[in-house]
DRENPA-3360 file (N, C-alpha, C; in nm, 2 decimals, always signed):
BEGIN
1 = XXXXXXXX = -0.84/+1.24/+2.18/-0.70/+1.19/+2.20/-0.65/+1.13/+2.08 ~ -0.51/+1.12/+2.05/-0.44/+1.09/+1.95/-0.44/+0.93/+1.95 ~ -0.45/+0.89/+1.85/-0.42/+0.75/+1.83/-0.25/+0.71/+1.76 ~ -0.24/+0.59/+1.77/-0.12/+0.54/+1.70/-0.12/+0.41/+1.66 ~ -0.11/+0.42/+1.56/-0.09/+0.28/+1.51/+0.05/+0.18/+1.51 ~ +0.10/+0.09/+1.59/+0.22/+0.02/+1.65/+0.22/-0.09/+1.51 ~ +0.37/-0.07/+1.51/+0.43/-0.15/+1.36/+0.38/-0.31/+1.37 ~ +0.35/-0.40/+1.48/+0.25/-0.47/+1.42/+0.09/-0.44/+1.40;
9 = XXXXXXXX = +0.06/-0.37/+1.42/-0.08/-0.33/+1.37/-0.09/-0.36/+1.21 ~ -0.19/-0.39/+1.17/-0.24/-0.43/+1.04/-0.40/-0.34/+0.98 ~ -0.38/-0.32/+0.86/-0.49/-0.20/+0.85/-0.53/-0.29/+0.75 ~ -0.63/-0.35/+0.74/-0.76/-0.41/+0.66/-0.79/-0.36/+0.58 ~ -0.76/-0.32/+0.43/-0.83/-0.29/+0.33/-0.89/-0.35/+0.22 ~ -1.00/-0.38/+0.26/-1.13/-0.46/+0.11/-1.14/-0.36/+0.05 ~ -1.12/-0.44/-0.10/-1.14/-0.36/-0.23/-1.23/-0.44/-0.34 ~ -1.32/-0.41/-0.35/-1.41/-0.57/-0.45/-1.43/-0.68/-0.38;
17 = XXXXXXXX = -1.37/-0.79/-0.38/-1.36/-0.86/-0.35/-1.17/-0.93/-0.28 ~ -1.16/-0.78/-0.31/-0.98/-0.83/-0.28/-0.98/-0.81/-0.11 ~ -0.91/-0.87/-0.07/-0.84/-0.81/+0.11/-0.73/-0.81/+0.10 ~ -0.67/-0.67/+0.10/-0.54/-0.63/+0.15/-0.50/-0.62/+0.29 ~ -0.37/-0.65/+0.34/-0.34/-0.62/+0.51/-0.22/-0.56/+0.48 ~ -0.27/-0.43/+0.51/-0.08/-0.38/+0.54/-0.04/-0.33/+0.65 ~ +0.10/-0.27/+0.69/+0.10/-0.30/+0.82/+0.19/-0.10/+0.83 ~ +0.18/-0.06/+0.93/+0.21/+0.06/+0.91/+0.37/+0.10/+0.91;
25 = XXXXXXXX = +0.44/+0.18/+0.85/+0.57/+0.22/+0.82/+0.69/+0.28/+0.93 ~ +0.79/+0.17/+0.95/+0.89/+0.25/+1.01/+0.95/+0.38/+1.04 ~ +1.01/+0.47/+1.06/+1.06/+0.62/+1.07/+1.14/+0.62/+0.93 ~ +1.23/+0.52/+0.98/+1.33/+0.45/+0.85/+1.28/+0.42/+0.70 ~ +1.16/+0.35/+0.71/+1.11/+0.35/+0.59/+1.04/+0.43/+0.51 ~ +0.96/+0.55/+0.62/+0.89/+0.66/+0.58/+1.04/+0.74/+0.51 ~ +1.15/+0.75/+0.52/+1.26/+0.85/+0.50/+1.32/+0.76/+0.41 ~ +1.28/+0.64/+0.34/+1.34/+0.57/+0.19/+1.22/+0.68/+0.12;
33 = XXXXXXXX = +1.12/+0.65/+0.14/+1.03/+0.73/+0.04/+1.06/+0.84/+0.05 ~ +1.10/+0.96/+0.11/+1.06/+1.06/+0.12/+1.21/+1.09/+0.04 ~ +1.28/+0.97/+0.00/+1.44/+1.05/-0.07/+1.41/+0.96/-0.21 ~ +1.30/+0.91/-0.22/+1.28/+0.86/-0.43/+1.27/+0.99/-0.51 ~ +1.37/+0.99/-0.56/+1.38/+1.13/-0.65/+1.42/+1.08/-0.79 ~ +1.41/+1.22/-0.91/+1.44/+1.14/-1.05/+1.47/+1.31/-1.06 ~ +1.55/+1.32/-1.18/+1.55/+1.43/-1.23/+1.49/+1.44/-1.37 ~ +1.41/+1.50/-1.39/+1.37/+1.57/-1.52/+1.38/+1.69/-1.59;
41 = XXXXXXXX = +1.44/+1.67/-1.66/+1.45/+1.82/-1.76/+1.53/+1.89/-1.68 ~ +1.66/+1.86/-1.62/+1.77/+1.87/-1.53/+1.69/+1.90/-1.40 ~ +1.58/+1.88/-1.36/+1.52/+1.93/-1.22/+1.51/+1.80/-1.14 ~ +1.57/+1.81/-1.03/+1.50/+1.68/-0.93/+1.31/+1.68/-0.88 ~ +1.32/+1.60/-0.90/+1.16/+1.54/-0.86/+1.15/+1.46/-0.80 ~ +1.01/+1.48/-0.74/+0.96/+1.35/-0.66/+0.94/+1.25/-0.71 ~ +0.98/+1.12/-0.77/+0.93/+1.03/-0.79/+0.82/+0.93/-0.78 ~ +0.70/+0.98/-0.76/+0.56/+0.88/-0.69/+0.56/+0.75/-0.72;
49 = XXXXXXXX = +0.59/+0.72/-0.89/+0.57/+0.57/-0.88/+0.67/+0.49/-0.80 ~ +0.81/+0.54/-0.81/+0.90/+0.46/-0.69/+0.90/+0.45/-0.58 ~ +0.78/+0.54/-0.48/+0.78/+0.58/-0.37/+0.65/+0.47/-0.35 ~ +0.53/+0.47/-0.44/+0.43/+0.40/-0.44/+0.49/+0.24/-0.42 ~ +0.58/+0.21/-0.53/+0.65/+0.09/-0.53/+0.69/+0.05/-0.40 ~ +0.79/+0.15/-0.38/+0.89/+0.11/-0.21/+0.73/+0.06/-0.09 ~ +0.64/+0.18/-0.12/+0.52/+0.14/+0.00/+0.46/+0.05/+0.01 ~ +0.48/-0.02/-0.15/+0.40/-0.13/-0.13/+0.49/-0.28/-0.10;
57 = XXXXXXXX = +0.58/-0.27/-0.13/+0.73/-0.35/-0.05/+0.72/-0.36/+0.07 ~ +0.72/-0.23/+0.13/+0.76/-0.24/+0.29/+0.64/-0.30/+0.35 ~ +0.48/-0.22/+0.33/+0.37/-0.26/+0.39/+0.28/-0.32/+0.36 ~ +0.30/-0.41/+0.23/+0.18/-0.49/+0.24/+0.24/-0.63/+0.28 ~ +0.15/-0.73/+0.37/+0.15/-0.83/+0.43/+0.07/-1.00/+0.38 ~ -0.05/-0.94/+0.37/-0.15/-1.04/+0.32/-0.22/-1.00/+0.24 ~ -0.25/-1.05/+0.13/-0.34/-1.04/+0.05/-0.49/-1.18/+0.04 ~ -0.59/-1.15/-0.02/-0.66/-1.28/-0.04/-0.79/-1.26/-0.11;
65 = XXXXXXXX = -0.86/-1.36/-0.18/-0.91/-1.34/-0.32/-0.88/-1.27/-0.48 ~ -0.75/-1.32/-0.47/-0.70/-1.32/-0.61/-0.61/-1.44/-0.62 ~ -0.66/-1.50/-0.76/-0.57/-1.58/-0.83/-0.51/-1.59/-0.96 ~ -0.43/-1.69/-1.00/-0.30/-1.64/-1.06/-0.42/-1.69/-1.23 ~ -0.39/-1.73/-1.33/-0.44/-1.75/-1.46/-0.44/-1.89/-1.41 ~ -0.36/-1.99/-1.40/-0.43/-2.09/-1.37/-0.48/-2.15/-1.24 ~ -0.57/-2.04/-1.18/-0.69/-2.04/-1.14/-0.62/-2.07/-0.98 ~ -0.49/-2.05/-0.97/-0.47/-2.11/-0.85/-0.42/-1.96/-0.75;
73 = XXXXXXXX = -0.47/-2.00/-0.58/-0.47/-1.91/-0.50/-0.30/-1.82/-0.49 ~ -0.31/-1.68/-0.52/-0.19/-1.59/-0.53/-0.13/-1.57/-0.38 ~ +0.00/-1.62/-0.38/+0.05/-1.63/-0.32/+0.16/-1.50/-0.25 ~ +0.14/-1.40/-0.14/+0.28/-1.29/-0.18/+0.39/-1.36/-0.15 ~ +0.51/-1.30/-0.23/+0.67/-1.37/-0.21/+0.74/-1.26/-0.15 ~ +0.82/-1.29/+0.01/+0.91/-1.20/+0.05/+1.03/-1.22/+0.06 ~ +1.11/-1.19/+0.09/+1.25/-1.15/+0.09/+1.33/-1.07/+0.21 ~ +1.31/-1.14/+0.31/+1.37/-1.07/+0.44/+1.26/-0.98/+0.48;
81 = XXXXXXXX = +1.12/-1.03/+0.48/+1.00/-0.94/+0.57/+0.97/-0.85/+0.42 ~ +0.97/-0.85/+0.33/+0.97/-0.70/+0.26/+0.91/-0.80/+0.11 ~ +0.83/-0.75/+0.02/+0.76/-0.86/-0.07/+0.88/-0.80/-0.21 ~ +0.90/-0.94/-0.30/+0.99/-0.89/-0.37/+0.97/-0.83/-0.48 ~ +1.05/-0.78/-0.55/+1.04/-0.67/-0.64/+0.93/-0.76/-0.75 ~ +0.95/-0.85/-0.78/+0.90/-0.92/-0.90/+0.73/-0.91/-0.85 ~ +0.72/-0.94/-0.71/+0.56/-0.94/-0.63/+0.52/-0.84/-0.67 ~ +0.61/-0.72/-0.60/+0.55/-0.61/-0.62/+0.51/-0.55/-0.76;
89 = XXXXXXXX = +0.54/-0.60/-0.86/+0.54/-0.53/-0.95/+0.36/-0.65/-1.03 ~ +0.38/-0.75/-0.97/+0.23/-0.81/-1.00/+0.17/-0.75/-0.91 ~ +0.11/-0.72/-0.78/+0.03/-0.67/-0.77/+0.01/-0.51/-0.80 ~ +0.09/-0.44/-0.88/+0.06/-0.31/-0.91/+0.01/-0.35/-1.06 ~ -0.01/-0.45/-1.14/-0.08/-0.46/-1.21/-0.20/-0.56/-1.25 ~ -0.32/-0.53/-1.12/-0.42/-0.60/-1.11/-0.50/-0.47/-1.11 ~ -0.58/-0.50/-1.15/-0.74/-0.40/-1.22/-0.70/-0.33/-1.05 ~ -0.77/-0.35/-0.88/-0.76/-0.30/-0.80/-0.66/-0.17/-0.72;
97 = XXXXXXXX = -0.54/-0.20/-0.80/-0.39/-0.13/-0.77/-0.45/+0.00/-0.72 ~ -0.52/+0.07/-0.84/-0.52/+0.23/-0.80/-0.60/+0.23/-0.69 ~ -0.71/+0.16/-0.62/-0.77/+0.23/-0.55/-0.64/+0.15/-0.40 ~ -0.60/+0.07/-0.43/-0.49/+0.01/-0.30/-0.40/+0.16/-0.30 ~ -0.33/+0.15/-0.38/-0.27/+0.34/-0.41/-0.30/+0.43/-0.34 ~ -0.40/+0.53/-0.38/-0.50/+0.57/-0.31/-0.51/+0.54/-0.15 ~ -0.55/+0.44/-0.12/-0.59/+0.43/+0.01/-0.48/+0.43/+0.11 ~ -0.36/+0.34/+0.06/-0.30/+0.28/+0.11/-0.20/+0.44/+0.13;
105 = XXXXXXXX = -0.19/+0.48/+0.07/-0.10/+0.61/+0.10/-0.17/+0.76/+0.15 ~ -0.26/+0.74/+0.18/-0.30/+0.80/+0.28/-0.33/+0.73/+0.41 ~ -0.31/+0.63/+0.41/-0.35/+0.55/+0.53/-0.18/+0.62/+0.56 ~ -0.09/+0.57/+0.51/+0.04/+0.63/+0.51/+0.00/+0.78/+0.59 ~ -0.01/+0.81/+0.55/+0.00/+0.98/+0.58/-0.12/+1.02/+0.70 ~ -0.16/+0.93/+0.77/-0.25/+0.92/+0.90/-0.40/+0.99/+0.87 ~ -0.44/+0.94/+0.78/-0.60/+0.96/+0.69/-0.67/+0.83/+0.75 ~ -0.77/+0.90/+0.83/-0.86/+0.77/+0.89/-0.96/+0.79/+0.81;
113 = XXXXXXXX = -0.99/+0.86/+0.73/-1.09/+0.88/+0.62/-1.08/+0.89/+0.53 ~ -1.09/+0.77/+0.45/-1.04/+0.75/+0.29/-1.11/+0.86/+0.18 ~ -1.03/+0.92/+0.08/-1.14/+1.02/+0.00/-1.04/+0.99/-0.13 ~ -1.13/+0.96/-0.26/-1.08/+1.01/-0.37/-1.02/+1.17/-0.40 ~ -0.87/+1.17/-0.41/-0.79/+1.26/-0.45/-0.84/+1.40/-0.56 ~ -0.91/+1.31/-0.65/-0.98/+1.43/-0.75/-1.10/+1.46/-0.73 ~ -1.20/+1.42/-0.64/-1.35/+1.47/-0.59/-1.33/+1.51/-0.48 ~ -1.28/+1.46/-0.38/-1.24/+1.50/-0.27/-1.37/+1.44/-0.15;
121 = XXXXXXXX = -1.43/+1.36/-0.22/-1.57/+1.30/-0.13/-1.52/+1.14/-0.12 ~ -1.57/+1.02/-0.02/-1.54/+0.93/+0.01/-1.51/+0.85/-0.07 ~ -1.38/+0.78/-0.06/-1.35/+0.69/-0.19/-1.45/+0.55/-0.16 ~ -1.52/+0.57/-0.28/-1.57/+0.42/-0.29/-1.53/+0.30/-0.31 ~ -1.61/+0.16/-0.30/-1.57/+0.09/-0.30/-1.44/+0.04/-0.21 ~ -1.41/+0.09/-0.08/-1.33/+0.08/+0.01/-1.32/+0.08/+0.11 ~ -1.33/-0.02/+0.21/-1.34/-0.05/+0.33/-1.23/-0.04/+0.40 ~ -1.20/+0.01/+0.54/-1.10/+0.02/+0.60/-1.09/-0.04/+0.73;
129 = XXXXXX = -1.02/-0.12/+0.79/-1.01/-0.19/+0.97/-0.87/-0.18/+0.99 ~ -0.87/-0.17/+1.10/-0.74/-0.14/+1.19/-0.76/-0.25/+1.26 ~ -0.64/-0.35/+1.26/-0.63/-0.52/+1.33/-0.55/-0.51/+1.39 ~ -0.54/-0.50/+1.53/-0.45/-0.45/+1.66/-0.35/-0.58/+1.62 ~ -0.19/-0.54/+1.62/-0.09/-0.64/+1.62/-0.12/-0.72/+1.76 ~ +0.00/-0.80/+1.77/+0.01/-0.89/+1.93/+0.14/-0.88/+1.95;
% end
């Protein structure tokens, strides 16, 4: 039988010592990503990092076990439910990002089984839970 995961559901992702909670994507929001385009070399393209960006805006929620340089507990900052651009752009640069990347966008794309992209065997170091909303 099919499963579904309901827009408050939360999907648990440990990475190291980090815990990520994101929460899964509106119709509406899947269709902001699916229109991040750039042109190159007069060609339209898919844009991934702004698509990566926008996913990590709309769906991440909580984070915990990371702190700022002075040593104090990192806080996300949102903006009308949605983390702001300045957030998002700190947590896309913590050591962890790529494998949140990784996971988090195939969690996107209804992957109950995380796998590294270029081996194609289980991504390590990555734990996955599904936390039923209320």
């Amino acid at each position: 039988m099919s499963k579904v995961l309901r827009l408050k559901d939360r999907i648990k992702l440990k990475i190291g010592k980090i815990e990520f909670r994101i929460s899964p994507m509106s119709y509406l929001q899947k269709q902001d990503l699916a229109s991040c385009t750039k042109i190159v070399s007069g060609q339209e393209t898919f844009d991934l990092l702004k698509a990566q960006s926008l996913y990590i805006k709309y769906s991440l929620k909580e984070i915990s076990g990371v702190e700022d340089y002075a040593g104090e507990k990192y806080e996300l900052e949102f903006e009308n439910d949605y983390l702001t651009d300045d957030c998002v752009s700190e947590i896309l640069n913590i050591e962890e990002s790529a494998k949140l990347l990784t996971a988090s966008w195939q969690v996107l794309n209804g992957v109950r089984e995380l796998e590294d992209p270029i081996t194609g065997k289980k991504l390590t170091g990555v734990k996955m839970e599904v936390v039923p909303g209320k």
